[in-house]
N, C-alpha and C positions, 0 to 999 in steps of 0.2 A: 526609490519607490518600487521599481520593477525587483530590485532583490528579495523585500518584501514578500512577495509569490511564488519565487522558484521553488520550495518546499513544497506547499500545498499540489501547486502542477505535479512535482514529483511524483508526490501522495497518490494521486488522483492515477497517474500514468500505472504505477507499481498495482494499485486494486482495479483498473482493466486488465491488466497484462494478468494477475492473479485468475482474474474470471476464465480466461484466453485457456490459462494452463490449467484450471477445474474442467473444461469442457474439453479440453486434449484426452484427460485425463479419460475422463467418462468413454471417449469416444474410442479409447484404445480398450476400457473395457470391453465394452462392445464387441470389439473382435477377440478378446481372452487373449490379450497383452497385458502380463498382469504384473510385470516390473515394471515396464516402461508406464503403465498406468499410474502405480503409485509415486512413482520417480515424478512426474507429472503433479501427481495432487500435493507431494512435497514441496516443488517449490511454489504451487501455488500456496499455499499457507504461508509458508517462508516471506513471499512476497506480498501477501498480506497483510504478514503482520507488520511488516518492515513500512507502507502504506499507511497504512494506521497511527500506528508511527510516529512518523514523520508528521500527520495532519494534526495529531494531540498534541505532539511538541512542540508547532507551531502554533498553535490557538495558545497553550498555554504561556509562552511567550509575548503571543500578541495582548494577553490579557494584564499579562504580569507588567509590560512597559507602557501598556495605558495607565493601570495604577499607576507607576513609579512617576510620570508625567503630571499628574494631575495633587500632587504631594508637594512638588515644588512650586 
């Protein structure tokens, strides 16, 4: 049951941590750190999409073995 949710949790952890590194990101703008900025909005994307993800591939999952459950 608890395995069930470790994805989603993931999900969820990986698009704060994304938000973390968008506003790193911005913030080093701000002082005209302009590698270590985009280095920043990198992996926030990166770890967004990866976030994302994970959350689609588990609904779709979760959806896919409701059907298959309910066939038998």
């Amino acid at each position: 049951m608890v395995k069930d949710y470790i994805s989603p949790v993931i999900g969820i952890v990986l698009i704060g941590f994304s938000l973390y590194m968008f506003y790193t990101g911005i913030a080093l703008m701000m002082i005209r750190d302009v590698a270590s900025s985009l280095l920043a909005i990198l992996i926030g994307f990166v770890t967004l999409s990866g976030g994302i993800t994970l959350i689609r591939t588990w609904a779709i999952t979760r959806v896919y073995s409701s059907e298959s459950r309910e066939k038998k």
